[in-house]
C-alpha positions in Angstrom: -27.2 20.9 -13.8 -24.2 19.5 -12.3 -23.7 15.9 -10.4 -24.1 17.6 -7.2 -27.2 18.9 -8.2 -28.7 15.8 -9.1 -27.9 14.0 -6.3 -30.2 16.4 -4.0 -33.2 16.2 -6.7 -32.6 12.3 -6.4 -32.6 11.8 -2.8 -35.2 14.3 -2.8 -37.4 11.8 -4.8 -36.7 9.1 -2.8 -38.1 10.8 0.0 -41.4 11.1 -1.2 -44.1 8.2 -0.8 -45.6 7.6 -4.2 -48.6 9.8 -3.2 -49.9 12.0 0.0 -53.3 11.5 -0.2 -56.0 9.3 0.2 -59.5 10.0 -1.6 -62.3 8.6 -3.6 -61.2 6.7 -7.1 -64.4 8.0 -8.4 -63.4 11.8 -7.6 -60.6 12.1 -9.0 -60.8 15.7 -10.7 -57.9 14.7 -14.0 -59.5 11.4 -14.5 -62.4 11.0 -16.9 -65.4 8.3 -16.6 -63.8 6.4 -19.8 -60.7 6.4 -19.0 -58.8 3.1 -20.0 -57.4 2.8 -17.0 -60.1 2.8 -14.3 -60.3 -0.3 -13.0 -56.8 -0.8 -12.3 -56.7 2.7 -10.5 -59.7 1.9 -8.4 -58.1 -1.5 -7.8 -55.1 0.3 -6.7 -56.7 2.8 -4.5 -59.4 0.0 -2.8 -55.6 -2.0 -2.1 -54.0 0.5 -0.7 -50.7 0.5 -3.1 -51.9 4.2 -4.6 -53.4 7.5 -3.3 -54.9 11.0 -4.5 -53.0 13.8 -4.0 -54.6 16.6 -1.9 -55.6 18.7 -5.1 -58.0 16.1 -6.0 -55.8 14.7 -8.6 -54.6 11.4 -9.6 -51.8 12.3 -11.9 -52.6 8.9 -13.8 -49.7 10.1 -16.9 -46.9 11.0 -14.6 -43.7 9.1 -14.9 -43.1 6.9 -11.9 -39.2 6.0 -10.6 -38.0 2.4 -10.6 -38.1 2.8 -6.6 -41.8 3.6 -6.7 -42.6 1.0 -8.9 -40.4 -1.7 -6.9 -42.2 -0.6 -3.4 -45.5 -0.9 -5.4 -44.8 -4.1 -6.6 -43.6 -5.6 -3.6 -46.4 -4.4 -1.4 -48.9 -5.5 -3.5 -47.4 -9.1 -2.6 -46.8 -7.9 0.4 -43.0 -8.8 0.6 -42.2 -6.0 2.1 -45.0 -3.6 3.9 -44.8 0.2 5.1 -44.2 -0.9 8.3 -40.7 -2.4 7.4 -39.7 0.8 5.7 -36.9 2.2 7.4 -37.3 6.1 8.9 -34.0 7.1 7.5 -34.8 6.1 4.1 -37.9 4.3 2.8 -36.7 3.0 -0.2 -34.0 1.0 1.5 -36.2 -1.9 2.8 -37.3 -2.2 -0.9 -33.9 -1.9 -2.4 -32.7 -5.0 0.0 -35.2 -7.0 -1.1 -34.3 -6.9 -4.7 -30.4 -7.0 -4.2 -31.1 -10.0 -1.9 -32.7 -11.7 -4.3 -30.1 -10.6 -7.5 -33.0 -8.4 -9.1 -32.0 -5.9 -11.9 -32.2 -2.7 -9.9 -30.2 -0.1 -11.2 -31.1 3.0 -8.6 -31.3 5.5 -11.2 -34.5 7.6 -9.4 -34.2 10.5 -11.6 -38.0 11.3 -12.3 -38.3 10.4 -16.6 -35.6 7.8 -16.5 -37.5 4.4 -15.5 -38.5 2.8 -18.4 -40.9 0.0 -19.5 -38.2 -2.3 -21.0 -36.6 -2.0 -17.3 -39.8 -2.6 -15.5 -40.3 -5.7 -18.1 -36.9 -7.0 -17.0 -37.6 -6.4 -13.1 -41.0 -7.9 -13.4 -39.8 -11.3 -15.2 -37.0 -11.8 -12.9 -39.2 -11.3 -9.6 -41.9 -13.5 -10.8 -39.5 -16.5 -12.2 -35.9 -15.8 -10.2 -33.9 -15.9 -13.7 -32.3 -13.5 -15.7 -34.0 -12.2 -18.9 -32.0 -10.1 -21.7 -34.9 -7.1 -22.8 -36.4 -8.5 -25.8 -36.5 -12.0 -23.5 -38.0 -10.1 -20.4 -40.7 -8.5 -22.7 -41.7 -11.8 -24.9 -42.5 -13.2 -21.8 -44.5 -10.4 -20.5 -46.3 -10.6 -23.9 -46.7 -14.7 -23.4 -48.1 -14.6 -20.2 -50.7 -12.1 -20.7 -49.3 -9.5 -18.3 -49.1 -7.3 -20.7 -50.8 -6.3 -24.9 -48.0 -4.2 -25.4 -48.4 -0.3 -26.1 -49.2 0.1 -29.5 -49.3 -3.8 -30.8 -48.5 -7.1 -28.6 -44.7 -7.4 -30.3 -41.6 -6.9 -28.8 -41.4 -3.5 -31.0 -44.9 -2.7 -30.5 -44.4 -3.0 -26.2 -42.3 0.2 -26.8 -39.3 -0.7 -24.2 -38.0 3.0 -24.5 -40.7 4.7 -23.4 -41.8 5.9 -19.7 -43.8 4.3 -17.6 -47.0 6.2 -16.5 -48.4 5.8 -13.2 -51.5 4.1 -14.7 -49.7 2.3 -16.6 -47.9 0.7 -13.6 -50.8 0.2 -11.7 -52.0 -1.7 -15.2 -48.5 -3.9 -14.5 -49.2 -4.8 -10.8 -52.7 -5.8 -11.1 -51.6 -8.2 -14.2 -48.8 -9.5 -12.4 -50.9 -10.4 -9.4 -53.6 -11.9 -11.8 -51.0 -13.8 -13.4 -48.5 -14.7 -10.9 -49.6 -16.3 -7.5 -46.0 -15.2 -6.0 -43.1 -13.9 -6.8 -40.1 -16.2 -7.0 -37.5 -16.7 -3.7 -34.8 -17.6 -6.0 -31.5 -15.7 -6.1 -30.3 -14.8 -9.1 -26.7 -15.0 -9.6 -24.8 -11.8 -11.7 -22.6 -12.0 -14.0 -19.4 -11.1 -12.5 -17.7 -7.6 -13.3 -14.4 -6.1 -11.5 -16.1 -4.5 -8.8 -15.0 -2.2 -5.6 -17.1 -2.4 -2.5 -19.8 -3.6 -5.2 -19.6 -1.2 -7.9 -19.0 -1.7 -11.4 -17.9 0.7 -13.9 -20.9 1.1 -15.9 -23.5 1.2 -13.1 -25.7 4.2 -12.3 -24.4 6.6 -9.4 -27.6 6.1 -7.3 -26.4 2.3 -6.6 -22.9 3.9 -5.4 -25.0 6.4 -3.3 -27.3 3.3 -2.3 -24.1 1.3 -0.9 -21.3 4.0 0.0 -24.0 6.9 1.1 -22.6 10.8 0.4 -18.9 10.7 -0.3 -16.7 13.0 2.0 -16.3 15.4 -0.8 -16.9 15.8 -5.0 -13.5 16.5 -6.3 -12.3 17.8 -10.0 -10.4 14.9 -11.9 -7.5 15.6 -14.9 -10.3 13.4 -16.9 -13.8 13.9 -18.4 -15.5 13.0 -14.7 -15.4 13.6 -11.4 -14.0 11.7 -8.2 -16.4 11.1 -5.4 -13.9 10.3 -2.6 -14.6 8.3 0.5 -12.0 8.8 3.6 -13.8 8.6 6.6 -12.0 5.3 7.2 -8.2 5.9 5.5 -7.6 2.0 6.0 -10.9 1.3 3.8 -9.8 4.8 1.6 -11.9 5.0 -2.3 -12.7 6.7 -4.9 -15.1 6.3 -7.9 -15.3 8.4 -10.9 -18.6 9.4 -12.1 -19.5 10.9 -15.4 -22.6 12.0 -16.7 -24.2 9.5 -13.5 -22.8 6.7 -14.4 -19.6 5.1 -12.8 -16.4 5.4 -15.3 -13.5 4.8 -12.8 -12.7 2.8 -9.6 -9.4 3.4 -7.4 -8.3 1.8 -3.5 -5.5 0.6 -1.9 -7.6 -1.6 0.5 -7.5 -5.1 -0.9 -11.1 -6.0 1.2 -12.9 -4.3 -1.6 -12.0 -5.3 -4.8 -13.8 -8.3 -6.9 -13.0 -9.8 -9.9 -10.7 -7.7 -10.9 -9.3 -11.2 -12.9 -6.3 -12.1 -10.7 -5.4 -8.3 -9.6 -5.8 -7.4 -6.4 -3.9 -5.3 -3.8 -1.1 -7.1 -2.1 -0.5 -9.4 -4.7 3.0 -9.5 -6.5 2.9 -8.1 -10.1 4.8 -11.0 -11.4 2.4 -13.9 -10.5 -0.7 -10.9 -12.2 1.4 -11.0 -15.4 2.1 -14.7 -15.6 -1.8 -14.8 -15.4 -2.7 -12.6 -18.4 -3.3 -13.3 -21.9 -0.4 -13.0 -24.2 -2.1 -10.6 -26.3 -2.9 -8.3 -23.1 0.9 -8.4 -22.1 2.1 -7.8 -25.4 0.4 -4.3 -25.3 1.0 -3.6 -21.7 2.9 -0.6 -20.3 5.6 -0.9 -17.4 6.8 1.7 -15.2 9.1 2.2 -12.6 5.8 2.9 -10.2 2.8 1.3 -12.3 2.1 -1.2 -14.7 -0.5 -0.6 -17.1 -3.0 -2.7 -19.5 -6.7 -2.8 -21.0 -8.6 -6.1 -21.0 -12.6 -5.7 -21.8 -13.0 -2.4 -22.3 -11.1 -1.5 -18.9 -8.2 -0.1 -18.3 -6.0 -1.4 -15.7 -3.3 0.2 -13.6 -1.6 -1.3 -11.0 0.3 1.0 -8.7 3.5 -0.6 -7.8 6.0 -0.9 -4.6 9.1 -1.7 -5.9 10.6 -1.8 -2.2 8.6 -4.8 -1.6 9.2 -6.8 -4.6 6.5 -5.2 -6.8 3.5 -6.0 -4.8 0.8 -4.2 -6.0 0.2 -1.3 -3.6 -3.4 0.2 -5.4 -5.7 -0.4 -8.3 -7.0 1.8 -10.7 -9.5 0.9 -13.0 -11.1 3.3 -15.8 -13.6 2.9 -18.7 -11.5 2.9 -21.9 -13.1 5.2 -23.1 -12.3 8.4 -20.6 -10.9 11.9 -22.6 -8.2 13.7 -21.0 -8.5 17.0 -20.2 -5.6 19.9 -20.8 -3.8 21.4 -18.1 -4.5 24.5 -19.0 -8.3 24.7 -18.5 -7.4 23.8 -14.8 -7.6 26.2 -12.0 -8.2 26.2 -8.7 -10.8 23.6 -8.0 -8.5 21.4 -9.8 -5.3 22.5 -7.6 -7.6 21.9 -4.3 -8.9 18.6 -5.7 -4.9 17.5 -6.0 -3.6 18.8 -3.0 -6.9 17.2 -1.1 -6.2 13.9 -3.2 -2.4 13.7 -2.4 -2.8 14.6 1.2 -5.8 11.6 1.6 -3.2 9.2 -0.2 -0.4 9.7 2.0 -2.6 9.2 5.1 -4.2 6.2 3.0 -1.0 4.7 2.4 -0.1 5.3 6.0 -3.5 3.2 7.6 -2.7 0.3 5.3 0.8 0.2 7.1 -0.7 1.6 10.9 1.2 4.4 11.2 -0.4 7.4 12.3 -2.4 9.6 10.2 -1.2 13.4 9.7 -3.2 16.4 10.2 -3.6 18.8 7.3 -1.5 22.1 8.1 -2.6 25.0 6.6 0.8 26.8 6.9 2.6 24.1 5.3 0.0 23.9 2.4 0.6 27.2 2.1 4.2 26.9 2.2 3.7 23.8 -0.2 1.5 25.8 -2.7 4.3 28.7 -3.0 7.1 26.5 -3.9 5.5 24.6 -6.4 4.3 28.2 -8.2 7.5 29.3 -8.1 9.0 26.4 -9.9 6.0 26.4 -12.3 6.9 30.2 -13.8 10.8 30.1 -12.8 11.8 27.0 -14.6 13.4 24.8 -12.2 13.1 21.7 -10.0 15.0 21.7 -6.8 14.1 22.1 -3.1 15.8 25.4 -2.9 14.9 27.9 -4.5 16.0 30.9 -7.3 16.7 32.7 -3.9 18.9 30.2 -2.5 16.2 29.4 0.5 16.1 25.7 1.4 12.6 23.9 2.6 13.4 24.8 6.3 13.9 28.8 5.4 10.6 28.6 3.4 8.7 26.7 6.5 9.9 29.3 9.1 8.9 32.1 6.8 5.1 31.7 7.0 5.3 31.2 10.6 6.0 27.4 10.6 8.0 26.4 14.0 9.2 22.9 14.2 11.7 20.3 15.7 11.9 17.8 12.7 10.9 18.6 8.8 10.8 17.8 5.3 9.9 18.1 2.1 9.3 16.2 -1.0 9.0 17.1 -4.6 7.5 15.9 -8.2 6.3 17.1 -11.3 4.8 15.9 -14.5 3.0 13.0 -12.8 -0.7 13.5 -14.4 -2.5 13.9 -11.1 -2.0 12.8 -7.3 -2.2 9.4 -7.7 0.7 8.8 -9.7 2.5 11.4 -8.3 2.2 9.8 -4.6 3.3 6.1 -6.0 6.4 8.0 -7.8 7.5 8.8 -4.6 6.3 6.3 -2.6 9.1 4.3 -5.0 11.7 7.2 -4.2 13.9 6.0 -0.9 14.2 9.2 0.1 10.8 10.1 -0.4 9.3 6.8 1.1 11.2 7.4 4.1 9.4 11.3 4.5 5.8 9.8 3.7 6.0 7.1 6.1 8.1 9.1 8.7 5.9 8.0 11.9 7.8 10.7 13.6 5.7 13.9 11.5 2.4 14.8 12.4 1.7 17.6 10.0 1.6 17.3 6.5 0.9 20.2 3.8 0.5 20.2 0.2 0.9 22.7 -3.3 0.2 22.5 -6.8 0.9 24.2 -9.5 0.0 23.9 -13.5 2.0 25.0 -16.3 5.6 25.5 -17.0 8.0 23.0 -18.5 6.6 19.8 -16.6 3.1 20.2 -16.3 2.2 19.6 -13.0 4.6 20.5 -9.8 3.7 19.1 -6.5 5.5 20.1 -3.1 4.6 18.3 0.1 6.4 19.9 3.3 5.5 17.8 6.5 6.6 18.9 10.0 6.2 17.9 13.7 6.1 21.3 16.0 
């Protein structure tokens, strides 16, 4: 199952109450008269925080999701009630509440993957407003009678790994309310982590979803995981790479979204960064002519430069250290579209941070674009005119291209579109073509293989 897929099964979960159906605790037709947990289901159901389901069942051993058990925690205080769920998307109102209040949410719904060492850790922190570490989170649980554990009161006999049943967090809410009068108003304050529009590499990619919604588009990275690119605002452009649903990389050139990145930041001049660093970090950091490159706890750092204007930082890239490169030559085409779609959005990202008009994605001139850079690829060269002797211009008019002002820029061997576009965003001649406010089309090609790698042609145009 890919990300894509899970996505849709996750916001398909969200969308369900935790049950449809409303019927008698005594009649329900999978729970037996000695079942352990009886009194805490008919406590639920005579509360209102749980339901039947309309086959007669209770479903007492399914899993529940850490949204379902925040909404039934938070209704049984009644912080938050059905009627302040939101009609777009119930578990938002719930989700607030906890992020208001610095809970450990980590909006991972996938049905399975909400354990009880997580629940331990959300209930402490709502009923004290501190942070717990696990084995803290559960001792506590385990002190104040909330809970006996699963197969002995210890921290190893409460079984943090395992699911949490439905009964079982039923079992949790009634204890907590037996226990705990009300749940703490306190905020709890996070530790701080270099963060872009509030995500952290390492988080789940439900609290990406929760925050940035659906990206624009899923695109195919050079790396082991996949960009999920935002660009319905260029001036506010991001991406963030996900692998296996967790966050492994983080990329803008807005400076309004970055956090405690530790002295980095967009706009800032790379000499006063360096000055700031640990000798240790400098001493095994890489310079450029178009990036400068370091790792400093278990991140890797890349700051794209702009060496026209004194080395201010023009983008940051940040990746888990631990990311595996992938060969060119597995790539095909949904790696060629995922470039030419990447360099196009950073030209028109680097033209909103500046306010010069966007351009509009030709199709002729990508397929102009796309041509030139094959042709290079399994010819051998590097020039803007070609084996045949025809310049940029003849190449444009040739698929049917008619303008009154054009050009075209060229790279190769940069390891995907981001570096390629800061290459030539350092380039004069280049920098004056990208931020041309005078073109209004802009297509792009790419090609894998040959000598260099990676060939990248951009021909922009105004008709």
């Amino acid at each position: 199952m890919n990300i894509k897929q899970r996505i849709c099964i996750i916001m398909l979960i969200l969308a369900i109450p935790l049950s449809d159906y409303t019927a008698s605790a005594a009649s329900f037709n999978d729970v037996t008269p000695s079942y352990w947990a009886n009194s805490y289901i008919d406590w639920a159901v005579d509360s209102g925080l749980a339901q039947g389901y309309k086959d007669g069942s209770f479903r007492p051993d399914d899993k529940v999701t850490e949204i379902e058990f925040l909404a039934m925690m938070l209704r049984a205080y009644g912080s938050v009630t059905r009627k302040e769920e939101l009609a777009s998307d119930w578990s938002r109102s719930y989700y607030n509440h906890a992020e208001r209040l610095g809970w450990p949410v980590t909006f991972n719904n996938q049905r399975g993957q909400f354990n009880r060492g997580q629940a331990a850790l959300l209930i402490a922190a709502a009923a004290n407003g501190k942070s717990y570490n696990r084995d803290e989170a559960i001792q506590w649980l385990l002190d104040s009678g909330i809970s006996q554990g699963r197969s002995s009161a210890t921290i190893a006999g409460y079984e943090a790994g395992g699911g949490v049943k439905r009964a079982e967090a039923l079992t949790f809410v009634y204890m907590m309310k037996e226990k705990v009068a009300a749940l703490s108003d306190k905020r709890i304050q996070k530790s701080s982590s270099a963060s872009l529009n509030g995500i952290s590499i390492g988080e789940n990619i439900g609290e990406l979803l929760y925050r940035m919604g659906q990206p624009t588009r899923i695109d195919a990275s050079e790396y082991d995981y996949e960009w999920y690119v935002y660009n319905s605002d260029y001036a506010a452009y991001s991406m963030y790479g996900v692998r296996n649903g967790t966050i492994a990389a983080l990329f803008s050139n807005d400076d309004g979204g970055w956090r405690d990145t530790g002295g980095a930041n967009v706009d800032i001049k790379l000499a006063a960064i360096s000055a700031s660093l640990p000798a240790s970090v400098k001493a095994a950091a890489k310079k450029a002519d178009h990036y400068y490159d370091y790792r400093s706890g278990g991140i890797r750092h890349t700051l794209f430069l702009d060496s026209h204007e004194d080395n201010r930082v023009a983008a940051l890239l940040l990746r888990s250290d631990n990311f595996t490169a992938r060969q060119i030559s597995s790539f095909g085409e949904k790696e060629r579209t995922a470039m030419e779609q990447g360099m196009f959005d950073m030209v028109n990202a680097e033209r909103a941070q500046r306010s010069i008009d966007l351009l509009q994605w030709d199709k002729l001139a990508g397929s102009s674009s796309r041509a030139h850079s094959i042709d290079m690829m399994k010819n051998n060269y590097f020039s803007h005119t070609n084996k045949s002797g025809k310049s940029p211009f003849d190449r444009m008019k040739s698929v049917g291209i008619a303008y009154t002002k054009a050009a075209e820029n060229l790279a190769a061997g940069s390891p995907n579109s981001i570096f390629a576009h800061y290459m030539l965003l350092n380039s004069e001649s280049h920098r004056e073509n990208l931020l041309n406010n005078q073109y209004t089309r802009l297509g792009v090609g790419v090609a894998f293989g040959g000598s260099y790698g990676t060939y990248f042609t951009q021909n922009f145009y105004t008709p």
